[in-house]
C-alpha positions in Angstrom: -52.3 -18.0 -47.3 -50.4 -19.1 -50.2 -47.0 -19.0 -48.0 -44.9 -21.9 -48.4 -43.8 -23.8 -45.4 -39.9 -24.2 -45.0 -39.0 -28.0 -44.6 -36.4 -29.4 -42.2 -33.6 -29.1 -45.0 -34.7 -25.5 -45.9 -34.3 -24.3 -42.4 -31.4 -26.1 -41.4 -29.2 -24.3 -44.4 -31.0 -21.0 -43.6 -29.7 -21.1 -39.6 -26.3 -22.8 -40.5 -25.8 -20.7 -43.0 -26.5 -17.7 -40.8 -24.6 -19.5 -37.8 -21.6 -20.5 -39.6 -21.4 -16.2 -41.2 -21.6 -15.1 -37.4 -18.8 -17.3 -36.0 -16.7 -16.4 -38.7 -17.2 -12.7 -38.2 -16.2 -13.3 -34.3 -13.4 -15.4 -35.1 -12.3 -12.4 -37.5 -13.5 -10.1 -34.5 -10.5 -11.8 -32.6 -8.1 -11.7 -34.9 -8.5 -8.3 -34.3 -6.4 -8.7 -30.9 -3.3 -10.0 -32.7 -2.3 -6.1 -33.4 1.1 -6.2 -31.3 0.6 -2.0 -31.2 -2.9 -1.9 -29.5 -2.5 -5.6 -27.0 -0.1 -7.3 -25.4 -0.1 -11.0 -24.8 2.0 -14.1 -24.3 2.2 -16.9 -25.9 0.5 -18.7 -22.9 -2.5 -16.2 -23.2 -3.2 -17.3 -27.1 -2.9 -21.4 -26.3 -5.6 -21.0 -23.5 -7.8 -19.1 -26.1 -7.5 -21.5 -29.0 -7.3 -24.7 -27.3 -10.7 -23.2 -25.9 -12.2 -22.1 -29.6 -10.5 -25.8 -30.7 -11.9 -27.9 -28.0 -15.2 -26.3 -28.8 -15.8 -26.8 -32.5 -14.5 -30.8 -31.4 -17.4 -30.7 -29.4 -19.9 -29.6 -31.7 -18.6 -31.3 -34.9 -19.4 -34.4 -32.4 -22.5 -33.8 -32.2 -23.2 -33.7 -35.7 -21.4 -37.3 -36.2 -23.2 -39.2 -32.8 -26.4 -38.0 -32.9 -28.0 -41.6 -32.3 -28.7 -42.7 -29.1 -27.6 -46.6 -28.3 -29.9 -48.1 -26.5 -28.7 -49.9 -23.4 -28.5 -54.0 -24.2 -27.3 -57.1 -22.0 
């Protein structure tokens, strides 16, 4: 009974930590299809994807810098 419980801070850093590892390894995972001898791909095909990925991490970094909800006033 002597276990310590992990405080908001604690956890956060443990899951974004973890989190942050995991997109990295997909993102390197991907990278994987820029081998011109095992894929083909235009140019097109590659915008789509990282205006996708980009688009994305917008959105979430967002969410980190508006978290506060403004009431509605007159």
């Amino acid at each position: 009974m002597g276990e310590k419980q992990e405080n908001k801070k604690e956890r956060f850093k443990r899951l974004a930590t973890t989190r942050t590892n995991s997109i990295l390894g997909r993102l390197k995972v991907l990278g994987n299809c820029s081998n011109r001898s095992a894929y083909d791909y235009t140019e097109e095909e590659i915008n789509k994807i990282f205006s996708e990925v980009e688009r994305r991490v917008r959105e979430t970094k967002a969410k980190f810098h508006f978290t506060q909800k403004k009431e509605f006033k007159l």
